[in-house]
PDB file of N, CA, C and O in Angstrom, chain B, residues numbered from 101:
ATOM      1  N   UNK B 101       5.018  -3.571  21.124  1.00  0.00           N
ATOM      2  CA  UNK B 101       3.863  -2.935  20.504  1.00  0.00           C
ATOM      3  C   UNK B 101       4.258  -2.212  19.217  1.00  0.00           C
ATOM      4  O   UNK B 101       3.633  -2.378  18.169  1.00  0.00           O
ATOM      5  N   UNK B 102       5.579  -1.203  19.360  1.00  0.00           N
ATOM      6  CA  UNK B 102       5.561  -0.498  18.053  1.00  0.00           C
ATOM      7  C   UNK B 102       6.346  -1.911  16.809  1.00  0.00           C
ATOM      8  O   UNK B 102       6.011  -1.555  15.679  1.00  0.00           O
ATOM      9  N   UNK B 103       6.799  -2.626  16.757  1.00  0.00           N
ATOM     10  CA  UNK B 103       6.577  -4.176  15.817  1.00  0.00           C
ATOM     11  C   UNK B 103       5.570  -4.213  15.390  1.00  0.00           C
ATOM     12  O   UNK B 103       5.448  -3.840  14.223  1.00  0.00           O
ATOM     13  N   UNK B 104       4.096  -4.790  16.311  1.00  0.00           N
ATOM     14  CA  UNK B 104       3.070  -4.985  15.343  1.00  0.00           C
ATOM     15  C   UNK B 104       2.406  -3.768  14.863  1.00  0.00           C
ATOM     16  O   UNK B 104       1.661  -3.955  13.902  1.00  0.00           O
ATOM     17  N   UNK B 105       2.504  -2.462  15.338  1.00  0.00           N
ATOM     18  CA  UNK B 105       1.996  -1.535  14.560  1.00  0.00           C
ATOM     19  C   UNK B 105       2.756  -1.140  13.147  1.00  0.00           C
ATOM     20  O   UNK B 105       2.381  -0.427  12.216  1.00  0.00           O
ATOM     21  N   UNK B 106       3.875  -1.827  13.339  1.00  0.00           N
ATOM     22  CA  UNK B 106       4.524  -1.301  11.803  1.00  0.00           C
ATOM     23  C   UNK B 106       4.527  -2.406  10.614  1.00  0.00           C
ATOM     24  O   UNK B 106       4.827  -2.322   9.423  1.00  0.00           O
ATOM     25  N   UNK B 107       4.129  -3.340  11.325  1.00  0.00           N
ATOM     26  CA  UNK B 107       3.459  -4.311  10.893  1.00  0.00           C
ATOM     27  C   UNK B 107       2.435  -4.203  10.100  1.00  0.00           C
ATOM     28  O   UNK B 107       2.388  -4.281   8.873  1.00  0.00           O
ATOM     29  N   UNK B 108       1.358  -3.963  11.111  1.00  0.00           N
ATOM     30  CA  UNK B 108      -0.125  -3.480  10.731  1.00  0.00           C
ATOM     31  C   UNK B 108      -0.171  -2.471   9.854  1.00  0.00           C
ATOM     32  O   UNK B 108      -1.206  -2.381   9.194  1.00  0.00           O
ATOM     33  N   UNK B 109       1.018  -1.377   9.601  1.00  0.00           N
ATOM     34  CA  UNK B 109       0.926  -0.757   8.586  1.00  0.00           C
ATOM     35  C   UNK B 109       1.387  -1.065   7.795  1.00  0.00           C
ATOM     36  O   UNK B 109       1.045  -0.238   6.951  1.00  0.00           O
ATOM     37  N   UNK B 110       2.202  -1.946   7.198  1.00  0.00           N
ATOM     38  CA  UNK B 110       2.631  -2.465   6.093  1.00  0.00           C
ATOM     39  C   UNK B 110       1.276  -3.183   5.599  1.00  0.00           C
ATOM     40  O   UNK B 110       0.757  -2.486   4.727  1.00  0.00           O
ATOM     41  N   UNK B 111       0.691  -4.099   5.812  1.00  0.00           N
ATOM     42  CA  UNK B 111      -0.189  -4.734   5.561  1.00  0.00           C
ATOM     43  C   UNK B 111      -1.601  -3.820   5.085  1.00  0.00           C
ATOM     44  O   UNK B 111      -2.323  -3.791   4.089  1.00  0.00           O
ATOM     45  N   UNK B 112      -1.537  -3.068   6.471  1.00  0.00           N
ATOM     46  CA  UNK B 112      -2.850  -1.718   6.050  1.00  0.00           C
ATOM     47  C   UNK B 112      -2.469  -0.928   4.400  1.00  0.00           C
ATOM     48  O   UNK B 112      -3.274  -0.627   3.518  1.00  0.00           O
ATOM     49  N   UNK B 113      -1.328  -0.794   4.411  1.00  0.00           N
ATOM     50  CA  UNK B 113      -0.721   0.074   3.233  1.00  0.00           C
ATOM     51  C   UNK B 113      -1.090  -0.862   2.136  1.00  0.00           C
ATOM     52  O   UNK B 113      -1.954  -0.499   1.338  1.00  0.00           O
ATOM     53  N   UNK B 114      -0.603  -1.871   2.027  1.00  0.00           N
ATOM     54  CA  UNK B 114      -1.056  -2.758   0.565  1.00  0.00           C
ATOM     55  C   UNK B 114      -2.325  -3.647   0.605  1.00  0.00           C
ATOM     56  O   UNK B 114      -2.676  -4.421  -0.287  1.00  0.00           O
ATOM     57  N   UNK B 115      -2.940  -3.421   1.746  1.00  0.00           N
ATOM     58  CA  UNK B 115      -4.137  -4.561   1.468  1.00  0.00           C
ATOM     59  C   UNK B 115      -5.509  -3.338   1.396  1.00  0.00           C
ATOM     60  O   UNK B 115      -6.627  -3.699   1.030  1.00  0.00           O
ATOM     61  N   UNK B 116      -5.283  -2.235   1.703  1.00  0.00           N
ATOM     62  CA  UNK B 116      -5.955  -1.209   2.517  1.00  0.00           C
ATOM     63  C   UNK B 116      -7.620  -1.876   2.869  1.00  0.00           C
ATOM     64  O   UNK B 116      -8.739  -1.718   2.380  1.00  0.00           O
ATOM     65  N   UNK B 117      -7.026  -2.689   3.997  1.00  0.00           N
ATOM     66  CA  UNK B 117      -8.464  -3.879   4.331  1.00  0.00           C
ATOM     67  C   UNK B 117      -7.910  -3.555   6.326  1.00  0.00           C
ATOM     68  O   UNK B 117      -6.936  -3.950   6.967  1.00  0.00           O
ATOM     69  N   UNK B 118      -8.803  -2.902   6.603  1.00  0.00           N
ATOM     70  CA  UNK B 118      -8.680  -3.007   8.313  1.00  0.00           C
ATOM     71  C   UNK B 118      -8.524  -4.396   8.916  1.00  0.00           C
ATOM     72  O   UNK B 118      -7.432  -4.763   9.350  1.00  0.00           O
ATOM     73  N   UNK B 119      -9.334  -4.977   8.941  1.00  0.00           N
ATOM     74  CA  UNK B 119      -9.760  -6.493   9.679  1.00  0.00           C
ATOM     75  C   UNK B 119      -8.660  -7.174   9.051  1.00  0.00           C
ATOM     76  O   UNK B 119      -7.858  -7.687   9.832  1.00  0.00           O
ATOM     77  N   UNK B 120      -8.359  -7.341   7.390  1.00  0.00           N
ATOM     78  CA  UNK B 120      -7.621  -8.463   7.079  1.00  0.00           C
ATOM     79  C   UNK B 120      -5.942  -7.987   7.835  1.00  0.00           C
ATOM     80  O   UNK B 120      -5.223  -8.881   8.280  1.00  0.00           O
ATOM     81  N   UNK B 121      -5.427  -6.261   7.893  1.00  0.00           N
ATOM     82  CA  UNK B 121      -4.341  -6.502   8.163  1.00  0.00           C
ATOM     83  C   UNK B 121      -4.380  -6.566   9.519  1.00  0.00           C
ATOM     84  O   UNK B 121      -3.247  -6.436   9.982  1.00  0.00           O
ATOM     85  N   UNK B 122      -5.424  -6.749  10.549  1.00  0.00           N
ATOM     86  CA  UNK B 122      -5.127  -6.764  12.218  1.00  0.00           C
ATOM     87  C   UNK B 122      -4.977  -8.460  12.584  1.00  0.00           C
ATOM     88  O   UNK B 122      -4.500  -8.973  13.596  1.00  0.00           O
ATOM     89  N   UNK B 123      -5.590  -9.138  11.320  1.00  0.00           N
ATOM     90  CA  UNK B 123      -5.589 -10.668  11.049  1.00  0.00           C
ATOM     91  C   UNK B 123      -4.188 -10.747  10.907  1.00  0.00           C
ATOM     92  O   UNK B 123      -3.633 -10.975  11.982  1.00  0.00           O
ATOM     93  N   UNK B 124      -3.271 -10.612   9.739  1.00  0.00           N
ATOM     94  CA  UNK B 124      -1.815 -10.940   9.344  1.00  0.00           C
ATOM     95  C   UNK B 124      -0.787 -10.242  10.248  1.00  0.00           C
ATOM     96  O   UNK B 124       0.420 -10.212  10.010  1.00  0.00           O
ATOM     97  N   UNK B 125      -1.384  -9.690  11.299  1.00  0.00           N
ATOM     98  CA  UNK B 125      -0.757  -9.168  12.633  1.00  0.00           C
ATOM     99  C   UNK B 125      -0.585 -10.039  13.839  1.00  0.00           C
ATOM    100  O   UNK B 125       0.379 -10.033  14.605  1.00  0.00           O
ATOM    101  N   UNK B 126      -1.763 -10.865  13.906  1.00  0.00           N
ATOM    102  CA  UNK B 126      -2.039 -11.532  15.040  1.00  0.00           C
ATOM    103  C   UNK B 126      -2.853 -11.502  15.866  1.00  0.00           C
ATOM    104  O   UNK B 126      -2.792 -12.251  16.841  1.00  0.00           O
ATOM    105  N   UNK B 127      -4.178 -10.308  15.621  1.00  0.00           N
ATOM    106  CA  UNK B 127      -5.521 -10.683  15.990  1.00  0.00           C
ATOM    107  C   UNK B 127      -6.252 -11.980  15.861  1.00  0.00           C
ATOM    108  O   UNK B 127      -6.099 -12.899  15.056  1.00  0.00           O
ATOM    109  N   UNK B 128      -7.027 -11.835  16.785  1.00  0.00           N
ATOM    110  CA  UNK B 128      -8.364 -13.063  16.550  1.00  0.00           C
ATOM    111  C   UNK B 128      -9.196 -12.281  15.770  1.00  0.00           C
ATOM    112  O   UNK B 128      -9.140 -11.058  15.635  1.00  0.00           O
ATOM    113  N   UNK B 129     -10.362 -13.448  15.010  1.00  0.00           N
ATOM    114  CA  UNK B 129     -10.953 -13.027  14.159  1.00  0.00           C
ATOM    115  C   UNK B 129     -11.958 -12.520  14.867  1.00  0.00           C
ATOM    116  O   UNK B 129     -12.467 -11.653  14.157  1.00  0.00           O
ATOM    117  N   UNK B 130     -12.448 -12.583  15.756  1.00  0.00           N
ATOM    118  CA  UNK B 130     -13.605 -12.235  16.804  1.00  0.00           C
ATOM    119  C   UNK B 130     -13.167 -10.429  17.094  1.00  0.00           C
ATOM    120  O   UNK B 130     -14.089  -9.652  16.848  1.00  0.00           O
ATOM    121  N   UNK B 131     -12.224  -9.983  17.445  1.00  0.00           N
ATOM    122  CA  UNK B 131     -11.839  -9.213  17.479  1.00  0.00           C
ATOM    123  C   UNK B 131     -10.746  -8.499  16.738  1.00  0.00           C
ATOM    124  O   UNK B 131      -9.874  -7.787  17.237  1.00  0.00           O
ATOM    125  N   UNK B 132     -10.911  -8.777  15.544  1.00  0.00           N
ATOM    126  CA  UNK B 132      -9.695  -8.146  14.184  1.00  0.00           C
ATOM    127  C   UNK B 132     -10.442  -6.584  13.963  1.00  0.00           C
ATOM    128  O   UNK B 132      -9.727  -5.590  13.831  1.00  0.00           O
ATOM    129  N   UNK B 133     -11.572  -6.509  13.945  1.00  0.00           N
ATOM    130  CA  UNK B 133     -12.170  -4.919  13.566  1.00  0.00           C
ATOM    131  C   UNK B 133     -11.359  -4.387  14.760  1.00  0.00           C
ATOM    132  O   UNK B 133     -10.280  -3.820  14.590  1.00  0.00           O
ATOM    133  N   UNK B 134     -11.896  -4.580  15.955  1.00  0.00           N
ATOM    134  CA  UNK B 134     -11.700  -3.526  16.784  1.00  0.00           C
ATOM    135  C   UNK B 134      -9.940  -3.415  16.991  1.00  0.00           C
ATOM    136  O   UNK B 134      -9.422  -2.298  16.986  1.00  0.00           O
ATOM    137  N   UNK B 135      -9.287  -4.380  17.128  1.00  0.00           N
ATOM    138  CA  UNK B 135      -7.907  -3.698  17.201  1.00  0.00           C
ATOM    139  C   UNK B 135      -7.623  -3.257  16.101  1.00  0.00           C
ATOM    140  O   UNK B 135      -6.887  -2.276  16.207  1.00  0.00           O
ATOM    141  N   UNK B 136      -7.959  -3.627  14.660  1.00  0.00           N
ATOM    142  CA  UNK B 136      -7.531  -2.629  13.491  1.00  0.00           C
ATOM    143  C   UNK B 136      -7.640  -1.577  14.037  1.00  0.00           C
ATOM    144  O   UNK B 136      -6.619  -0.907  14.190  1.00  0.00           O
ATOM    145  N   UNK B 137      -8.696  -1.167  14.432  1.00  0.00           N
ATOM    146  CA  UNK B 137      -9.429   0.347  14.197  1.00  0.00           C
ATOM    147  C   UNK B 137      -8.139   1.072  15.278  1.00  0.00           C
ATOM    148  O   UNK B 137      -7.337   1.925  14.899  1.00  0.00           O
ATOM    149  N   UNK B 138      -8.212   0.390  16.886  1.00  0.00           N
ATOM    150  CA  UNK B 138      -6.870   0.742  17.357  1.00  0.00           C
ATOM    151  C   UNK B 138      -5.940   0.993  17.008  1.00  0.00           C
ATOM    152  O   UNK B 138      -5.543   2.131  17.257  1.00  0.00           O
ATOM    153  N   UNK B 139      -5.035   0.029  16.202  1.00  0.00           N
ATOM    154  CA  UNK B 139      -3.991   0.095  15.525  1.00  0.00           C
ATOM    155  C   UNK B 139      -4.074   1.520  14.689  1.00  0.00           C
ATOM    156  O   UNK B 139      -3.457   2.570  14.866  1.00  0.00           O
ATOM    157  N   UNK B 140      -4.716   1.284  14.060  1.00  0.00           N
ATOM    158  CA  UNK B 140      -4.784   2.585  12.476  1.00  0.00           C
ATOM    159  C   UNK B 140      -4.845   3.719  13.403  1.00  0.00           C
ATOM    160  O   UNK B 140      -3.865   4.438  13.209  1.00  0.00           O
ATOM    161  N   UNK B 141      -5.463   4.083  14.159  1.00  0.00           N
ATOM    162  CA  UNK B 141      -5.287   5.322  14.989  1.00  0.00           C
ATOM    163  C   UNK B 141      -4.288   5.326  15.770  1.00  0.00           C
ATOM    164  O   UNK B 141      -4.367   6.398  16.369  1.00  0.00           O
ATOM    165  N   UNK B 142      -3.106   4.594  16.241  1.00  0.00           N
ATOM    166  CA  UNK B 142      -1.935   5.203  17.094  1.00  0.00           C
ATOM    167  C   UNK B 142      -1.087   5.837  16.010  1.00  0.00           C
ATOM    168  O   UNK B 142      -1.132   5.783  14.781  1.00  0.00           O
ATOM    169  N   UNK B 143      -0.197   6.535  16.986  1.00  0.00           N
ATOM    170  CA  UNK B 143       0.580   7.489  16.191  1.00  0.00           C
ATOM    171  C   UNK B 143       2.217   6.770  15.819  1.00  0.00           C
ATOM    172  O   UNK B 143       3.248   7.370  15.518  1.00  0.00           O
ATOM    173  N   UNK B 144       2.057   5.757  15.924  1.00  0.00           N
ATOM    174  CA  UNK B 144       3.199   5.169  15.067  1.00  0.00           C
ATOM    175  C   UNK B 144       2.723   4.255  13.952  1.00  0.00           C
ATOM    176  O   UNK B 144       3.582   3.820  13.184  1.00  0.00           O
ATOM    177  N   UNK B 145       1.637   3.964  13.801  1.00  0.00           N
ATOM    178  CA  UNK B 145       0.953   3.350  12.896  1.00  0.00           C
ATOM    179  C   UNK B 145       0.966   4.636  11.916  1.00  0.00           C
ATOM    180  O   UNK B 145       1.615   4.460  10.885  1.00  0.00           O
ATOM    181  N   UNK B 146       0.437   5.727  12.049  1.00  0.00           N
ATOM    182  CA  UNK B 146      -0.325   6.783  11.462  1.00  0.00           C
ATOM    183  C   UNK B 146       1.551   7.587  10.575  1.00  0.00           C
ATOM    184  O   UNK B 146       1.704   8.130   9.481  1.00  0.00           O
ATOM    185  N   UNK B 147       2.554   7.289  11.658  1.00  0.00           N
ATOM    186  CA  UNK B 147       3.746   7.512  11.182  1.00  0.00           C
ATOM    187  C   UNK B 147       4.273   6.493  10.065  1.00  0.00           C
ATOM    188  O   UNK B 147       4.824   6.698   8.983  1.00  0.00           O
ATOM    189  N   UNK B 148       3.949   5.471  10.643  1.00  0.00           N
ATOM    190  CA  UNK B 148       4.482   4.656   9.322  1.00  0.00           C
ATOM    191  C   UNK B 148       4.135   4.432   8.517  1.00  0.00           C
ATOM    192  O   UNK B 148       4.728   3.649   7.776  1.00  0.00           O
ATOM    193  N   UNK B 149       2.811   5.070   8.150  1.00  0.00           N
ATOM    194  CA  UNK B 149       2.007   5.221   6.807  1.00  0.00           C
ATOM    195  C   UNK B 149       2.401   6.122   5.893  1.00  0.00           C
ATOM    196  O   UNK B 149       2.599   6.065   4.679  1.00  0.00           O
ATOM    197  N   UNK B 150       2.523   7.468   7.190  1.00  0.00           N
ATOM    198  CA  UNK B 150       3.129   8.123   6.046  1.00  0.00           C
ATOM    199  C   UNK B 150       4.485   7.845   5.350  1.00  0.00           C
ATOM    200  O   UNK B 150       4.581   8.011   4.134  1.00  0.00           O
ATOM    201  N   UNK B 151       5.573   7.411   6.123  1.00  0.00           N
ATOM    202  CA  UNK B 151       6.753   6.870   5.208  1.00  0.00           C
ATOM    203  C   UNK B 151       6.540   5.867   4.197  1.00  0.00           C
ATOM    204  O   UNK B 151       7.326   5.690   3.266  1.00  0.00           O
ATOM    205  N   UNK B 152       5.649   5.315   4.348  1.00  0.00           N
ATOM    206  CA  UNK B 152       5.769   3.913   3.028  1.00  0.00           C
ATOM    207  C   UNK B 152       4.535   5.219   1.986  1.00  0.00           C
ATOM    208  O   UNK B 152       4.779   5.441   0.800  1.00  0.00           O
ATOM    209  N   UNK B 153       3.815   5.625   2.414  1.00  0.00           N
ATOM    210  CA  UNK B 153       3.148   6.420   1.230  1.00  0.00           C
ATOM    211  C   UNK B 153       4.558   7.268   0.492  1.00  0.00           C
ATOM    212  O   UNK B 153       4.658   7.118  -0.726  1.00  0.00           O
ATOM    213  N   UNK B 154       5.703   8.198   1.237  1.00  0.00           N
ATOM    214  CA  UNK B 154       6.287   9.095   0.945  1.00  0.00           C
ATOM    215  C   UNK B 154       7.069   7.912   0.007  1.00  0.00           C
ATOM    216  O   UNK B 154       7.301   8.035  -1.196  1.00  0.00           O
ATOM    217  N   UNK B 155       7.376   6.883   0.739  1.00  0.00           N
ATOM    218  CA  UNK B 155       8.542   6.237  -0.368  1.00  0.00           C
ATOM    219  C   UNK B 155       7.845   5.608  -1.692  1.00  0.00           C
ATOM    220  O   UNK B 155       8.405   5.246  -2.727  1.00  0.00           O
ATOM    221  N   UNK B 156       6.574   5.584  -1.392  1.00  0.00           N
ATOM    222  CA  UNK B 156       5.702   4.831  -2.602  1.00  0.00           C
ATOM    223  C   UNK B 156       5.283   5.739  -4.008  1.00  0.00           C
ATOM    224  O   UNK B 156       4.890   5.353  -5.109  1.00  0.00           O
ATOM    225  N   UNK B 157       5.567   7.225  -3.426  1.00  0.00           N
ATOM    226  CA  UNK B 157       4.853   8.347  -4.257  1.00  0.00           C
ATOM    227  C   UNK B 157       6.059   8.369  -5.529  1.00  0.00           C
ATOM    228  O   UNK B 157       5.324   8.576  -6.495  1.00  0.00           O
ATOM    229  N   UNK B 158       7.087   8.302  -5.941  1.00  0.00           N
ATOM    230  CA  UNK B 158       7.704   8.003  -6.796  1.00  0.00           C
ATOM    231  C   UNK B 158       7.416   7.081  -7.801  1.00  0.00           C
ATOM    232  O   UNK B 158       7.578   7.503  -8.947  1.00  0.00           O
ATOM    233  N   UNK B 159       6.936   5.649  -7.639  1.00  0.00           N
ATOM    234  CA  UNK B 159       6.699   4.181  -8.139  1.00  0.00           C
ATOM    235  C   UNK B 159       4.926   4.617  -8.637  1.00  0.00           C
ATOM    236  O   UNK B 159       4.339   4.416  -9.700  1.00  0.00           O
ATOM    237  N   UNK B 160       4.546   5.161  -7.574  1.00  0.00           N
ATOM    238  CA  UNK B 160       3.019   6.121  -7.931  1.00  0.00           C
ATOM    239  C   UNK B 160       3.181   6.837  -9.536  1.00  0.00           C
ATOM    240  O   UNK B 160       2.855   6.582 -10.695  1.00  0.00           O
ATOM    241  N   UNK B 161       3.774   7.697  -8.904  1.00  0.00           N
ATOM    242  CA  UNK B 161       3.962   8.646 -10.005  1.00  0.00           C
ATOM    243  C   UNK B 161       4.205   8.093 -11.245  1.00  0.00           C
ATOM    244  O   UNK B 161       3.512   8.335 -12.233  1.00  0.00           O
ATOM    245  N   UNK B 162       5.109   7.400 -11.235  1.00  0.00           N
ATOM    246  CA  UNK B 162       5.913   6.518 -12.514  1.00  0.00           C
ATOM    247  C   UNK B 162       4.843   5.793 -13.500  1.00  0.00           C
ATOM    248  O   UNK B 162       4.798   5.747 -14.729  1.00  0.00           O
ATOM    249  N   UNK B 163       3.840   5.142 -12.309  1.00  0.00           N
ATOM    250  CA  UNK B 163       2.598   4.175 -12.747  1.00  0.00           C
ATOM    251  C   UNK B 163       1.741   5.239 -13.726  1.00  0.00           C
ATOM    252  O   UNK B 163       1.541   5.112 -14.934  1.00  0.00           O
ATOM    253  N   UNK B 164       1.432   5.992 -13.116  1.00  0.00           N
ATOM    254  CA  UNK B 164       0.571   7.071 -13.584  1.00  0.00           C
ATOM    255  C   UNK B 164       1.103   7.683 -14.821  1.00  0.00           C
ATOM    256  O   UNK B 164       0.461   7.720 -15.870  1.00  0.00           O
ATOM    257  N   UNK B 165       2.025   8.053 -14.703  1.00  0.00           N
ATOM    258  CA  UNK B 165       2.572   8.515 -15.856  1.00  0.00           C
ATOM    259  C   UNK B 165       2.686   7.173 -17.410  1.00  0.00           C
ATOM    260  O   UNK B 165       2.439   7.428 -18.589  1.00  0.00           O
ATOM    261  N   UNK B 166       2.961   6.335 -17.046  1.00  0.00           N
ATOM    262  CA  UNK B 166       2.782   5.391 -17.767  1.00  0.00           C
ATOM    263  C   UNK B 166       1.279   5.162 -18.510  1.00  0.00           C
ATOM    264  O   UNK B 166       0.962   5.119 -19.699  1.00  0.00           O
ATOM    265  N   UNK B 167       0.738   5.073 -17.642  1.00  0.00           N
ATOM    266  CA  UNK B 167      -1.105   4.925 -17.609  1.00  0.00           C
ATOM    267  C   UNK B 167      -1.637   5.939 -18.544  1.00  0.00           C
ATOM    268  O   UNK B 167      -2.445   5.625 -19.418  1.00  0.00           O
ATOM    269  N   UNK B 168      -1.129   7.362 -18.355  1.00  0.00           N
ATOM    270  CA  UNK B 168      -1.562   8.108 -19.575  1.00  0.00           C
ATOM    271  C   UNK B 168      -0.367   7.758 -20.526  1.00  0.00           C
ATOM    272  O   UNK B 168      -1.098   7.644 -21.510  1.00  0.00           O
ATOM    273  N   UNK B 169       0.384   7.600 -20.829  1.00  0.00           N
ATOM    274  CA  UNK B 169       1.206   7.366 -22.017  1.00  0.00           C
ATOM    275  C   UNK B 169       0.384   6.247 -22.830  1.00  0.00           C
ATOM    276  O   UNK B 169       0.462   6.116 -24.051  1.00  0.00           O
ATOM    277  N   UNK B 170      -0.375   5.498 -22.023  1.00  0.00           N
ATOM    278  CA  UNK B 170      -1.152   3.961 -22.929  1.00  0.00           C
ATOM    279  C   UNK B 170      -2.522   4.397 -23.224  1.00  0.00           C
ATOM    280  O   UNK B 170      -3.129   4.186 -24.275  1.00  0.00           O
ATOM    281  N   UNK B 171      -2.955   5.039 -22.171  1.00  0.00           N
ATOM    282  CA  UNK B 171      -4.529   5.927 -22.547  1.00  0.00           C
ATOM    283  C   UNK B 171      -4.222   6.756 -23.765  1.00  0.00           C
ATOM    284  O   UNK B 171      -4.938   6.610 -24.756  1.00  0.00           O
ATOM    285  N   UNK B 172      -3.088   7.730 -23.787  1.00  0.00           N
ATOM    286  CA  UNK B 172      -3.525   8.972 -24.554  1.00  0.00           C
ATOM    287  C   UNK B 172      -1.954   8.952 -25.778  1.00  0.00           C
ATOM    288  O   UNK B 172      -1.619   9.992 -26.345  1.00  0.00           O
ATOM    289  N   UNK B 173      -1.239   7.713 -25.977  1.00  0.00           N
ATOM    290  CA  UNK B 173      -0.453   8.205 -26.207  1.00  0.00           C
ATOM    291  C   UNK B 173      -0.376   7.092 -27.897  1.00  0.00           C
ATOM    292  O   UNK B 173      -1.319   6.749 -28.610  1.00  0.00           O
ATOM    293  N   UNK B 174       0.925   6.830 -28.035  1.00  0.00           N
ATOM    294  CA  UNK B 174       0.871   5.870 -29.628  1.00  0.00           C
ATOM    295  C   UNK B 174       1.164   4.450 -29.177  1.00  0.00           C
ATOM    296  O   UNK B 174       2.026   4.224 -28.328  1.00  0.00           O
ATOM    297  N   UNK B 175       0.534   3.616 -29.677  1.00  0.00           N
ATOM    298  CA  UNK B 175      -0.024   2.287 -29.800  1.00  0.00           C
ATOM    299  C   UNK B 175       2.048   1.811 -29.471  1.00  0.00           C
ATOM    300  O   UNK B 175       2.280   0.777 -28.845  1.00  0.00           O
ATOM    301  N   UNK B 176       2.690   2.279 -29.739  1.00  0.00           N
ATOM    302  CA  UNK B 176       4.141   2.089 -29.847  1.00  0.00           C
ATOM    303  C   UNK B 176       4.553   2.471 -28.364  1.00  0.00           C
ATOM    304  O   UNK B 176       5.089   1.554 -27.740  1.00  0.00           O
ATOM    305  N   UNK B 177       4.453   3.211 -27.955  1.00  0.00           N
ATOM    306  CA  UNK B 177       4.449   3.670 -26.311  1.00  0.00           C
ATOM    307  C   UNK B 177       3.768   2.778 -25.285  1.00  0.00           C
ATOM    308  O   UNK B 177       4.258   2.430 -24.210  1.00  0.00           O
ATOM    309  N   UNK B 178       2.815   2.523 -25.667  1.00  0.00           N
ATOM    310  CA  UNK B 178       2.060   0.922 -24.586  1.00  0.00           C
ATOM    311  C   UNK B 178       2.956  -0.324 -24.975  1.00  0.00           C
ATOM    312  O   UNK B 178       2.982  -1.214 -24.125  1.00  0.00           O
ATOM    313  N   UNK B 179       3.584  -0.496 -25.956  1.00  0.00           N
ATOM    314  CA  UNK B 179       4.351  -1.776 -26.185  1.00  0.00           C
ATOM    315  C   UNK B 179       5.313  -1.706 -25.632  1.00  0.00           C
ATOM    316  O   UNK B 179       5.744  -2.715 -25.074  1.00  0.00           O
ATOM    317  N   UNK B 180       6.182  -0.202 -25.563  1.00  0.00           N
ATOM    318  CA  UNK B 180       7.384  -0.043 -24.839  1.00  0.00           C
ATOM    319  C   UNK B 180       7.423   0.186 -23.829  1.00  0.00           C
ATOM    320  O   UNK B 180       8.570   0.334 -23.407  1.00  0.00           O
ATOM    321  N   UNK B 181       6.453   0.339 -22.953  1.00  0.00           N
ATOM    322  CA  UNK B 181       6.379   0.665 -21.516  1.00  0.00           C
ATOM    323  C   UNK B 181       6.157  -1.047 -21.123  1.00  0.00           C
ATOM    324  O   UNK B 181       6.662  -1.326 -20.035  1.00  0.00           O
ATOM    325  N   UNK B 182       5.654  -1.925 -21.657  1.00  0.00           N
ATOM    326  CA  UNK B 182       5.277  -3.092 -21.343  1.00  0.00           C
ATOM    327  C   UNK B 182       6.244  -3.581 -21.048  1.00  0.00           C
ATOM    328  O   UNK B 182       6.387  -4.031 -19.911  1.00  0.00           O
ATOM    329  N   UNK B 183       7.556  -3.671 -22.307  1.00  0.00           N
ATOM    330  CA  UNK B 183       8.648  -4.610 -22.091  1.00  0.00           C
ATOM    331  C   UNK B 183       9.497  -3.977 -21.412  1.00  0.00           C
ATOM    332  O   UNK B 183      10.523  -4.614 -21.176  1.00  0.00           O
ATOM    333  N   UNK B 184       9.438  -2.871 -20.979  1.00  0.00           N
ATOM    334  CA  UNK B 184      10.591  -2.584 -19.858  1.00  0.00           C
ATOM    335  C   UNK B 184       9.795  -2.863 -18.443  1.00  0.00           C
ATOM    336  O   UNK B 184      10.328  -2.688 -17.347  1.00  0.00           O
ATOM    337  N   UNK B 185       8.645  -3.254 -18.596  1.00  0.00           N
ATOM    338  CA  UNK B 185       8.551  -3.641 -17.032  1.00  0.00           C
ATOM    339  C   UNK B 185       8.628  -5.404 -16.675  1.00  0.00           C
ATOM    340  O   UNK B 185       8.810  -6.017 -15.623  1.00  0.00           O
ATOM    341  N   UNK B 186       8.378  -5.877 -18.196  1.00  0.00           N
ATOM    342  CA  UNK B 186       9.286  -7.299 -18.063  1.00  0.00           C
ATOM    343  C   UNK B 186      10.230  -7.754 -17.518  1.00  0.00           C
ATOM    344  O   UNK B 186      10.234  -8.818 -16.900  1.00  0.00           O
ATOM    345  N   UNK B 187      11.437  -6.793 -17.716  1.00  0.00           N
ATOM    346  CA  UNK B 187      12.714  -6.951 -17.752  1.00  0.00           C
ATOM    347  C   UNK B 187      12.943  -6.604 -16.098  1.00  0.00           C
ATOM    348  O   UNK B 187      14.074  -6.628 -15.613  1.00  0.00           O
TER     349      UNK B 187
END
């Protein structure tokens, strides 16, 4: 059980779609709502959210910070933030 719940949160974390991640878990489609909804409420699901949020809030941050550098910043700063994420 705690496999597909950490599962289900990986999937919950990047798809943030209930039904689709109880689907890429191994629900039936007849019943993908209701074990999502299960899933998302146990407390190892609810744990492993928060670690992939805690490890994600860095790469977050980074994005964001970028995002105003291209909103508010010089036409030269959106070009250079571009090609270093090329690379």
């Amino acid at each position: 059980m705690a496999g597909e719940q950490k599962r289900f949160a990986r999937f919950f974390f990047y798809l943030r779609n209930l039904r689709e991640a109880a689907l890429h878990t191994g629900a039936r489609a007849e019943e993908a709502e209701d074990r999502g909804l299960e899933l998302l409420h146990s407390a190892e699901t609810e744990a492993e959210l928060k670690k992939l949020e805690e490890a994600d809030s860095d790469t977050l941050s980074y994005v964001k910070r970028g995002l105003n550098r291209i909103a508010f910043g010089a036409v030269n700063d959106a070009v250079s933030w571009f090609l270093t994420l090329r690379t």
